[in-house]
Chimera marker file (.cmm) of the C-alpha trace (Angstrom):
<marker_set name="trace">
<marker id="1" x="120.982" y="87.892" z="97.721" r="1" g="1" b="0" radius="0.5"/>
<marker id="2" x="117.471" y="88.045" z="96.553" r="1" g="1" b="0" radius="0.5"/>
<marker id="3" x="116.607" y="89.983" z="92.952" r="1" g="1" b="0" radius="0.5"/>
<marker id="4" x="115.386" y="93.619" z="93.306" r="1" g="1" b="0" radius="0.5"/>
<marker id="5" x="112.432" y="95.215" z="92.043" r="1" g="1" b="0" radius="0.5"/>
<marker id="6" x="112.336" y="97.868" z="89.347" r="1" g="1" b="0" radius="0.5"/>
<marker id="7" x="112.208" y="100.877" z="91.251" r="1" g="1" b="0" radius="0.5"/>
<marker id="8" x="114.546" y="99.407" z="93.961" r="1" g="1" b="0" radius="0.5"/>
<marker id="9" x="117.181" y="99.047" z="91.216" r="1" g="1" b="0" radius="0.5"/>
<marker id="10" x="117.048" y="102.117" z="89.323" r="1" g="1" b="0" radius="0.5"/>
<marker id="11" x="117.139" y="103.712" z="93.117" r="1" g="1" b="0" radius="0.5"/>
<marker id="12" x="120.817" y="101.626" z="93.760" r="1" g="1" b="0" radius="0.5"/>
<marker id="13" x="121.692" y="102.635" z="90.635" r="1" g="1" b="0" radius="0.5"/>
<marker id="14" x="122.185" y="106.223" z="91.694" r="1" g="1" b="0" radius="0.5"/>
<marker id="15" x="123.479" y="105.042" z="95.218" r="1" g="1" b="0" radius="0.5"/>
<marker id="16" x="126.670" y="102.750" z="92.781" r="1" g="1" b="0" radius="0.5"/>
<marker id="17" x="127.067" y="106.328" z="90.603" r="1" g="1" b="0" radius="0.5"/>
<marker id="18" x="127.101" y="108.605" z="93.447" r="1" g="1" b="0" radius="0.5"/>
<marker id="19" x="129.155" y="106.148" z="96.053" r="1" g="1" b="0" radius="0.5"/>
<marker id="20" x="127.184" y="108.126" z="99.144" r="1" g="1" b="0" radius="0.5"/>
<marker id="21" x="124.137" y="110.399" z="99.202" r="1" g="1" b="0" radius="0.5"/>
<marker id="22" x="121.128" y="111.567" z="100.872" r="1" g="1" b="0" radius="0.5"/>
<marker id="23" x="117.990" y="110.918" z="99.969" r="1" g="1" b="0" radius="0.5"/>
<marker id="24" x="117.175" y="114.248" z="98.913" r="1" g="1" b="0" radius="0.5"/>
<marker id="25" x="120.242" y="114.067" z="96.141" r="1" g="1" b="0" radius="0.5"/>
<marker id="26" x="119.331" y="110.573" z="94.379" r="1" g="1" b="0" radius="0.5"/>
<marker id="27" x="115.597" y="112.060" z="93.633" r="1" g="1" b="0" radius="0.5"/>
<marker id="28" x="116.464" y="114.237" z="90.808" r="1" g="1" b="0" radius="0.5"/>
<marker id="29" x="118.772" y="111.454" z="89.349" r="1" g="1" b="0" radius="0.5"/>
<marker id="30" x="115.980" y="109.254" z="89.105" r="1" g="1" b="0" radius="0.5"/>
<marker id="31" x="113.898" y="108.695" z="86.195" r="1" g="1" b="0" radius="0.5"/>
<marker id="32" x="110.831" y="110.505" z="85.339" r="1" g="1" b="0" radius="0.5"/>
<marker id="33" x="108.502" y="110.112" z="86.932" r="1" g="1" b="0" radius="0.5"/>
<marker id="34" x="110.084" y="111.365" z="89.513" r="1" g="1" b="0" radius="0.5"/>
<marker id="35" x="108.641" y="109.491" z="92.727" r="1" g="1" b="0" radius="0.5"/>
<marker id="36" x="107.691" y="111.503" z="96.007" r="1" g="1" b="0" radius="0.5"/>
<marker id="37" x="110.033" y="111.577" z="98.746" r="1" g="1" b="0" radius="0.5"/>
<marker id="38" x="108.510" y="109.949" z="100.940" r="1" g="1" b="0" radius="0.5"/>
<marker id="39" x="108.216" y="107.112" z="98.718" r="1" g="1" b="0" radius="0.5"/>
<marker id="40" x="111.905" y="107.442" z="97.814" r="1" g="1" b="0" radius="0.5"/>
<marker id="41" x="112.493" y="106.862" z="101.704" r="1" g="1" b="0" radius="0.5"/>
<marker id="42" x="110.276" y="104.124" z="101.793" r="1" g="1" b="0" radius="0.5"/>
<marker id="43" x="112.131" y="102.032" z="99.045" r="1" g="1" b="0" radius="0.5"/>
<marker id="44" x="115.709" y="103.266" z="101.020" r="1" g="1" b="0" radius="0.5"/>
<marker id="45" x="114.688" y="101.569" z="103.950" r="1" g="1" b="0" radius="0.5"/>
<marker id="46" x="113.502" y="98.917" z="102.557" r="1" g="1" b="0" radius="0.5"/>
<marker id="47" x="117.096" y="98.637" z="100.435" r="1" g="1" b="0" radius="0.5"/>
<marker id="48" x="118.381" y="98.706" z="103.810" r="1" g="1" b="0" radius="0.5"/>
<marker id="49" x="116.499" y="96.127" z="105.521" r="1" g="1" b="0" radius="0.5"/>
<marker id="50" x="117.985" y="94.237" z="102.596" r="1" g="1" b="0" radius="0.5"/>
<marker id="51" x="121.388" y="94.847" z="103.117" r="1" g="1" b="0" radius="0.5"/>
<marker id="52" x="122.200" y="96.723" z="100.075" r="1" g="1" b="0" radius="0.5"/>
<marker id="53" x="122.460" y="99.714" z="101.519" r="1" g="1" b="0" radius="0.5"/>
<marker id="54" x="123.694" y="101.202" z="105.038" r="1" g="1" b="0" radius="0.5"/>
<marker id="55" x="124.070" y="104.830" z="106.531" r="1" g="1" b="0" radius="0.5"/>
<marker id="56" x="126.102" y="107.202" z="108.331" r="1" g="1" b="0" radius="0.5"/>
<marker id="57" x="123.895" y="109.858" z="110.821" r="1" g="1" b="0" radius="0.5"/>
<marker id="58" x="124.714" y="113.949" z="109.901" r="1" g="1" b="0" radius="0.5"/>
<marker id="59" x="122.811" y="115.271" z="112.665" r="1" g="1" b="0" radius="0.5"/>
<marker id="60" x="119.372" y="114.273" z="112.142" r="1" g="1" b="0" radius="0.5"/>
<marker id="61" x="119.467" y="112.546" z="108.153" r="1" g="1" b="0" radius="0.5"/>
<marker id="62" x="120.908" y="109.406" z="107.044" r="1" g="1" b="0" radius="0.5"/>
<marker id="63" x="123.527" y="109.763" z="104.517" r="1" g="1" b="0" radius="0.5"/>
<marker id="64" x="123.360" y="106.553" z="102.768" r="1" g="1" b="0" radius="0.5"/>
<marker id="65" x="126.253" y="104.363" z="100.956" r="1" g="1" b="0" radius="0.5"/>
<marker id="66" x="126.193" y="100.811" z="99.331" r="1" g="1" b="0" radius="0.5"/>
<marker id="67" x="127.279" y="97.757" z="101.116" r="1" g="1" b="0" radius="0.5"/>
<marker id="68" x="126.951" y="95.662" z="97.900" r="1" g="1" b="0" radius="0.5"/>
<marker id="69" x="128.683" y="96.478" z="94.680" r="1" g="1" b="0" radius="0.5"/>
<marker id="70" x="127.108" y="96.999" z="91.398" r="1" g="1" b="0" radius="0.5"/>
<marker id="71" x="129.602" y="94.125" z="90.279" r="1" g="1" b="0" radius="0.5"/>
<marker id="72" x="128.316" y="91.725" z="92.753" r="1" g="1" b="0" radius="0.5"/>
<marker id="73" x="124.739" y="92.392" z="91.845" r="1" g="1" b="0" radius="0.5"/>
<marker id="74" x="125.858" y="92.125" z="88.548" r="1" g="1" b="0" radius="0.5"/>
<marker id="75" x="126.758" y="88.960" z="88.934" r="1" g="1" b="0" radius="0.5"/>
<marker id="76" x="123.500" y="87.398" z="90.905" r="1" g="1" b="0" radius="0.5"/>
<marker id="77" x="121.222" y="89.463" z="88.266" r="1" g="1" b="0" radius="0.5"/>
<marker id="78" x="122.845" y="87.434" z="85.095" r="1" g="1" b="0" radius="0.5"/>
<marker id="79" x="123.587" y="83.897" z="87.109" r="1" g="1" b="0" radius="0.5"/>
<marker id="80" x="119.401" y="83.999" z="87.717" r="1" g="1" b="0" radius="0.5"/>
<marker id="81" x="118.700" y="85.273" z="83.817" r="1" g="1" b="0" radius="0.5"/>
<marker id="82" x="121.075" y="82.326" z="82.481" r="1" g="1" b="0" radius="0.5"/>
<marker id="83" x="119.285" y="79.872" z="85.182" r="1" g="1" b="0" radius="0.5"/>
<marker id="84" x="115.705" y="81.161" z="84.322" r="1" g="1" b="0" radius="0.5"/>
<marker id="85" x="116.015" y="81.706" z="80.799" r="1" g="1" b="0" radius="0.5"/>
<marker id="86" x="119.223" y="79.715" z="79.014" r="1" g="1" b="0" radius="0.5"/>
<marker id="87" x="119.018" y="76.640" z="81.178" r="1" g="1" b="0" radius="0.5"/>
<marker id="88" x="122.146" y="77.552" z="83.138" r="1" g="1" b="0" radius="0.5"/>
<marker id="89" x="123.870" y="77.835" z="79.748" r="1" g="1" b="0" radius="0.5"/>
<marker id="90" x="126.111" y="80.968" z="79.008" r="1" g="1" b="0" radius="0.5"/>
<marker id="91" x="126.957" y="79.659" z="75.700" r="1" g="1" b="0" radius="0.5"/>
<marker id="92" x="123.249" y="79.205" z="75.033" r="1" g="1" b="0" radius="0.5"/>
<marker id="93" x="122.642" y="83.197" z="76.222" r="1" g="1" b="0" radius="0.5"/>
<marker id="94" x="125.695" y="84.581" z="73.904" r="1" g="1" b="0" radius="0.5"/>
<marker id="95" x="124.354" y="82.909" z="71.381" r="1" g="1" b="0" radius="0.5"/>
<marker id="96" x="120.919" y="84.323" z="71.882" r="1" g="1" b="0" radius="0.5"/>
<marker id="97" x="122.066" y="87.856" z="72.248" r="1" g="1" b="0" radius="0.5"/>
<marker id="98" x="124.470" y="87.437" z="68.869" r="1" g="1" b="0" radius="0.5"/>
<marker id="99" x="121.487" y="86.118" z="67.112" r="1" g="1" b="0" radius="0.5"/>
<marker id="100" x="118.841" y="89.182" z="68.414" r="1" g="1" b="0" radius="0.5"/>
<marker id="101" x="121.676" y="91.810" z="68.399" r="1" g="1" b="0" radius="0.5"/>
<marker id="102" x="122.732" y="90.668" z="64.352" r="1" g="1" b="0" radius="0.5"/>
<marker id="103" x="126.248" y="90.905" z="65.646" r="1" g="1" b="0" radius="0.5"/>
<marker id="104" x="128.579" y="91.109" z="62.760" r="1" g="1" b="0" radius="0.5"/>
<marker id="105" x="131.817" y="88.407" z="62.729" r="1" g="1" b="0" radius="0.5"/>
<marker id="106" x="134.008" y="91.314" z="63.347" r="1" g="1" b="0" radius="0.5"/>
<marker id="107" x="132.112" y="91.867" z="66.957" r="1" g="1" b="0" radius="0.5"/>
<marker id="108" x="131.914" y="88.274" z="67.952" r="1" g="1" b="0" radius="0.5"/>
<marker id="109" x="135.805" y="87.907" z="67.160" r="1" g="1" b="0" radius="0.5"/>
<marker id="110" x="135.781" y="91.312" z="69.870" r="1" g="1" b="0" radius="0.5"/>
<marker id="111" x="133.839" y="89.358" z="71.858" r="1" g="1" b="0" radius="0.5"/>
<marker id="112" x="135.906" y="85.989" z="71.707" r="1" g="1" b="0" radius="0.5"/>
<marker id="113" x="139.390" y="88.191" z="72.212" r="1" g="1" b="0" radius="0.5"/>
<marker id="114" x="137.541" y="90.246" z="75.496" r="1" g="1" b="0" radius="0.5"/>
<marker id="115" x="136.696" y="86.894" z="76.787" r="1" g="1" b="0" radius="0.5"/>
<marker id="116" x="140.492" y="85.222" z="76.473" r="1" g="1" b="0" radius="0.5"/>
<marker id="117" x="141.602" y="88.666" z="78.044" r="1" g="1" b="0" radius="0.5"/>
<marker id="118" x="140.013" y="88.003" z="80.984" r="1" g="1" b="0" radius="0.5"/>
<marker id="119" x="140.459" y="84.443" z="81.206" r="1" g="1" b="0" radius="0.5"/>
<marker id="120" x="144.071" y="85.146" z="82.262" r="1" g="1" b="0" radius="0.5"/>
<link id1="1" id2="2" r="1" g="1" b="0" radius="0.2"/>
<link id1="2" id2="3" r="1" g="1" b="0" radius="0.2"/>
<link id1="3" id2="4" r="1" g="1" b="0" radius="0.2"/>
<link id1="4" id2="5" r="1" g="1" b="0" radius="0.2"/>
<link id1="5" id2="6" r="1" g="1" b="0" radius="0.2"/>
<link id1="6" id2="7" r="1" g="1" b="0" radius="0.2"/>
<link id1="7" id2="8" r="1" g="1" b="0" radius="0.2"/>
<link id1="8" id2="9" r="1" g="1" b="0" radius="0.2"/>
<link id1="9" id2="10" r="1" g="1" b="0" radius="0.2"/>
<link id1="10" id2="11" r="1" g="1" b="0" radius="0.2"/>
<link id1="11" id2="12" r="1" g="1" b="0" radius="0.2"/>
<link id1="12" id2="13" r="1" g="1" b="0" radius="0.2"/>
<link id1="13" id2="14" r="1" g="1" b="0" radius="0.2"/>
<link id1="14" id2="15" r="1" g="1" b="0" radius="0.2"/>
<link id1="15" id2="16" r="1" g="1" b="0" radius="0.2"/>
<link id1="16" id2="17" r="1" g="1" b="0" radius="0.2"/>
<link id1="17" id2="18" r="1" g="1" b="0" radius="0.2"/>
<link id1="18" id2="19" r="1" g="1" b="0" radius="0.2"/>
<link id1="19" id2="20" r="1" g="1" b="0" radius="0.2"/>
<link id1="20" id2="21" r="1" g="1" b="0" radius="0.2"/>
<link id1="21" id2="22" r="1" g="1" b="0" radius="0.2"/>
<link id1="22" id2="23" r="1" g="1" b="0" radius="0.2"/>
<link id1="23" id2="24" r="1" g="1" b="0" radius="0.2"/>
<link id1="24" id2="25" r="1" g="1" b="0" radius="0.2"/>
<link id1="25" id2="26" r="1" g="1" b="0" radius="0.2"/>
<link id1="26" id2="27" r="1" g="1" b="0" radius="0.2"/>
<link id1="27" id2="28" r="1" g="1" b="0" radius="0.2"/>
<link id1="28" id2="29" r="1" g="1" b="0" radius="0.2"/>
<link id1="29" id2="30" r="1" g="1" b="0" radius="0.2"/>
<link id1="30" id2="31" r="1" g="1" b="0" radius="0.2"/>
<link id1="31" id2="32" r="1" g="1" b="0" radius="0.2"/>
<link id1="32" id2="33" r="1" g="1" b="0" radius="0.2"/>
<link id1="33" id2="34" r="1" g="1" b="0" radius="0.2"/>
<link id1="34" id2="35" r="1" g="1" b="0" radius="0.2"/>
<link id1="35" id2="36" r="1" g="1" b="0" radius="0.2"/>
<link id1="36" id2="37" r="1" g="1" b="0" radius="0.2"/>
<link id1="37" id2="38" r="1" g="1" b="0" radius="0.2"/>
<link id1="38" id2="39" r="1" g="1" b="0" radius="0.2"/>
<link id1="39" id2="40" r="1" g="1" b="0" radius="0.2"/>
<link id1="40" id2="41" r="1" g="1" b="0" radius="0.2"/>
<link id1="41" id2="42" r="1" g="1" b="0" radius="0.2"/>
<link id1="42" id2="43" r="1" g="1" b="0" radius="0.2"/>
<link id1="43" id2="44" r="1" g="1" b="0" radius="0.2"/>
<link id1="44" id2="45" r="1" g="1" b="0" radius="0.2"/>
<link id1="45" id2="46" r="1" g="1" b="0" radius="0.2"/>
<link id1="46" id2="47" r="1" g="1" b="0" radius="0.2"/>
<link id1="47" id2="48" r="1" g="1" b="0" radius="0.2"/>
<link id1="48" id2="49" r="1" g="1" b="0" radius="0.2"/>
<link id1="49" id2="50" r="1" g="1" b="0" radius="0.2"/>
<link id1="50" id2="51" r="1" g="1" b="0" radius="0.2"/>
<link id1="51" id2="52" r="1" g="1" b="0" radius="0.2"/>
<link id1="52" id2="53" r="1" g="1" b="0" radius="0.2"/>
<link id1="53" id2="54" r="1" g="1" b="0" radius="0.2"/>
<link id1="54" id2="55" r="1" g="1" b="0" radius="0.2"/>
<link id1="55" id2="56" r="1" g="1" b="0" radius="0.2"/>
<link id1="56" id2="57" r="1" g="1" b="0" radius="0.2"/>
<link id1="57" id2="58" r="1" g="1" b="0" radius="0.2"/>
<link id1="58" id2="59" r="1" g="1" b="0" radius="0.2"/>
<link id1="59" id2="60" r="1" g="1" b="0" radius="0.2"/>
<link id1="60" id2="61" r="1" g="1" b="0" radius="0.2"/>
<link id1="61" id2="62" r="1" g="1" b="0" radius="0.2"/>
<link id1="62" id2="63" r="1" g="1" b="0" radius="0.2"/>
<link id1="63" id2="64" r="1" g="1" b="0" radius="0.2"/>
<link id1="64" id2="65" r="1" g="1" b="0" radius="0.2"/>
<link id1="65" id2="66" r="1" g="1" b="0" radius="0.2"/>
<link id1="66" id2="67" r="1" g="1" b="0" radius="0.2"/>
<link id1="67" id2="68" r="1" g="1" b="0" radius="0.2"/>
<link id1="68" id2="69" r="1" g="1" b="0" radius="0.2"/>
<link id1="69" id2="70" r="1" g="1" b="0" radius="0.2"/>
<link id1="70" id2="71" r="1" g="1" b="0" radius="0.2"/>
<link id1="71" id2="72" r="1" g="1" b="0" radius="0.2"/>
<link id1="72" id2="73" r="1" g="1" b="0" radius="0.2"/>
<link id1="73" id2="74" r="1" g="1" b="0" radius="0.2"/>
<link id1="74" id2="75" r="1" g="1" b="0" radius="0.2"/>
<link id1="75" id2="76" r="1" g="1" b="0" radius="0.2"/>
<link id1="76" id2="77" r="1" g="1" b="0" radius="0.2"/>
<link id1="77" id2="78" r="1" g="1" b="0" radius="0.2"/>
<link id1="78" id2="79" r="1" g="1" b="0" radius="0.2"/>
<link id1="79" id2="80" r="1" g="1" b="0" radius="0.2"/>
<link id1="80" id2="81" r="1" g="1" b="0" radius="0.2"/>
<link id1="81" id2="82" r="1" g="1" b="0" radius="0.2"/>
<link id1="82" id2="83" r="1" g="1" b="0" radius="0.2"/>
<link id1="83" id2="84" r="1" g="1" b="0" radius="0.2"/>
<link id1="84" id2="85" r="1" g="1" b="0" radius="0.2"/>
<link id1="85" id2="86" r="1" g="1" b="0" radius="0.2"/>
<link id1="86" id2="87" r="1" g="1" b="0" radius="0.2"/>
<link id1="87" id2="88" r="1" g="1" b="0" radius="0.2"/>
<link id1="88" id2="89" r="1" g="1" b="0" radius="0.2"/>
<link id1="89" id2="90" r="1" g="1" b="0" radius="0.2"/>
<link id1="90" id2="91" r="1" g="1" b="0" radius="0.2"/>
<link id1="91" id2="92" r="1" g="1" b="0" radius="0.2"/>
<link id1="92" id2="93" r="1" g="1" b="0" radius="0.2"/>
<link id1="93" id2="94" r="1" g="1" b="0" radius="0.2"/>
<link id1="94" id2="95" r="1" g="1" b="0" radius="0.2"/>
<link id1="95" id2="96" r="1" g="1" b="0" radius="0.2"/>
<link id1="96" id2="97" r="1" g="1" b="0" radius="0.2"/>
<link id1="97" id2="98" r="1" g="1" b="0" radius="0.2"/>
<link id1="98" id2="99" r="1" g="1" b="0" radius="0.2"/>
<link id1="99" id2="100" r="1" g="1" b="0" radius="0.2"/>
<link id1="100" id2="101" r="1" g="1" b="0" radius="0.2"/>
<link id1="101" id2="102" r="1" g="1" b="0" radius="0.2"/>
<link id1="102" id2="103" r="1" g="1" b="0" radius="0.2"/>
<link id1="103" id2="104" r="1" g="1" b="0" radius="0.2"/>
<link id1="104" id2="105" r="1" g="1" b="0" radius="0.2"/>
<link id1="105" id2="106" r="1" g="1" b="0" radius="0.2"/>
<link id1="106" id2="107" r="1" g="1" b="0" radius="0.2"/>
<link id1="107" id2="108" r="1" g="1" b="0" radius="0.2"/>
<link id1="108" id2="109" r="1" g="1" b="0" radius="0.2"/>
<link id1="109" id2="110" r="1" g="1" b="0" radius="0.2"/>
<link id1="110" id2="111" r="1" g="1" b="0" radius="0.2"/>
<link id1="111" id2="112" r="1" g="1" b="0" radius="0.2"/>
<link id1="112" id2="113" r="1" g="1" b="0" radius="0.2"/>
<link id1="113" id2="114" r="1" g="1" b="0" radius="0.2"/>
<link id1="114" id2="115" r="1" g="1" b="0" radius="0.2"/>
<link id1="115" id2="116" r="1" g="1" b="0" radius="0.2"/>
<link id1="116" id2="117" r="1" g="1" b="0" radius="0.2"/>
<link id1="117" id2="118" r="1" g="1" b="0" radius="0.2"/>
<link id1="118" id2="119" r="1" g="1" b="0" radius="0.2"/>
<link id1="119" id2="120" r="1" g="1" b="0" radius="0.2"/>
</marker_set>
């Protein structure tokens, strides 16, 4: 899987909320500036090239659908920011985030409890 751009990203965005759309539906969901449609169809093709994104034909459009899941990009997206930035060191990264955010002890026990949850 190889990281997406901006624009590419806020584009799948829309495709993960939306599950299936055209082109013409994901333009106003985007954020302003809104981009031309043509450039819109650009970046979709190019999504698809990638293998993010496939289609179904409706007569003569492309109704579009995502191939990979927001979860599994989720996952690449934060396994290359802990590699890049936190020297492939989670630990290091919470800690990072508790320091910037000022969590309180009451959201790092939250944390701590979410974490054993899903452990099992």
């Amino acid at each position: 899987m190889i990281k997406l751009a901006k624009r590419e990203e806020q584009i799948m965005q829309v495709f993960w909320d939306l599950n299936k759309a055209f082109i013409r539906d994901i333009i106003p969901l985007l954020p302003d500036p809104k981009p031309h449609y043509n450039s819109v169809a650009t970046i979709v093709k190019i999504l698809a090239e990638k293998g993010f994104l496939s289609f179904e034909t409706a007569g003569n459009m492309h109704c579009f659908f995502p191939i990979i899941s927001r979860e599994e990009y989720q996952q690449f997206a934060l396994k290359d920011i802990v590699s890049q930035y936190f020297d492939n060191s989670y630990p290091r990264m919470l800690a990072f985030f508790a320091k910037e955010q000022k969590l309180s002890d009451k959201e790092l026990d939250e944390i701590v409890s979410i974490i054993k949850k899903e452990k099992i």
